[in-house]
C-alpha positions, 0 to 999 in steps of 0.5 A: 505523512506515510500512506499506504496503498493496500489491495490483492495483486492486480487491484491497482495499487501502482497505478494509483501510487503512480499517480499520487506520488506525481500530485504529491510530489511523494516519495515512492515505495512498491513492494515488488521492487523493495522485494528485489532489492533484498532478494526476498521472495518469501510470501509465507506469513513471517516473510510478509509480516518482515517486508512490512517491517522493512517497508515502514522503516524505509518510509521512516527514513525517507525525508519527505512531506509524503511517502507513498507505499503500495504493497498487498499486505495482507494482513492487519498486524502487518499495517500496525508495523507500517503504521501509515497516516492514511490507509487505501484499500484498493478492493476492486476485484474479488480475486488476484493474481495469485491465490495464495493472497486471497485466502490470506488477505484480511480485509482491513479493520480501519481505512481513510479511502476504500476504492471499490472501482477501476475509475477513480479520480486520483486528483480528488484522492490527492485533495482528500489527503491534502484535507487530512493535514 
């Protein structure tokens, strides 16, 4: 199962994929340390939209029960290419770290959980995906 945490920088997507990666005995992708790996720090649209590719092929390859993503992605075309089976969006704050995403980030179409607040209970999170199996 591919989930996919999405939300403005500083929403709190690592902390939750931290925690739901720990619950779920998940595997763990973030896009910063992805970025690195492939010396790619290009935040135009075309650059987002390939990270989104890249991100959903690793969570592709990975061989375990749940994949944990967390990632802006800002834009709906670049979920369709990550294609996760629950979608998080972390929409506790109005703006971000940088403001280049909260001009550009579209707020999501479809979700399973929408997380308007820091406090959140992520064993309650993790039993919701659970359900959903």
């Amino acid at each position: 199962m591919k989930i996919l945490i999405i939300g403005l920088p500083g929403s709190g997507k690592t902390t939750l994929a931290d925690q739901l990666s720990k619950l779920l005995n998940a595997s763990w992708i973030n896009a910063d340390k992805i970025r690195k790996k492939y010396n790619d720090w290009d935040f135009s649209k075309k650059g987002v939209l390939r990270q989104a590719k890249r991100m959903g092929n690793l969570a592709k390859s990975i061989k375990y029960k749940f994949v944990i993503a967390d990632f802006v992605c800002p834009y709906n075309e670049g979920r369709k290419f990550f294609s996760p089976n629950y979608l998080i969006w972390m929409d506790t704050i109005s703006k971000g770290r940088y403001s280049t995403f909260d001009k550009t980030f579209e707020k999501p179409k479809k979700y399973d959980l929408r997380i308007k607040k820091k406090r959140y209970n992520a064993d309650n999170i993790a039993l919701d995906i659970l359900k959903k199996l």
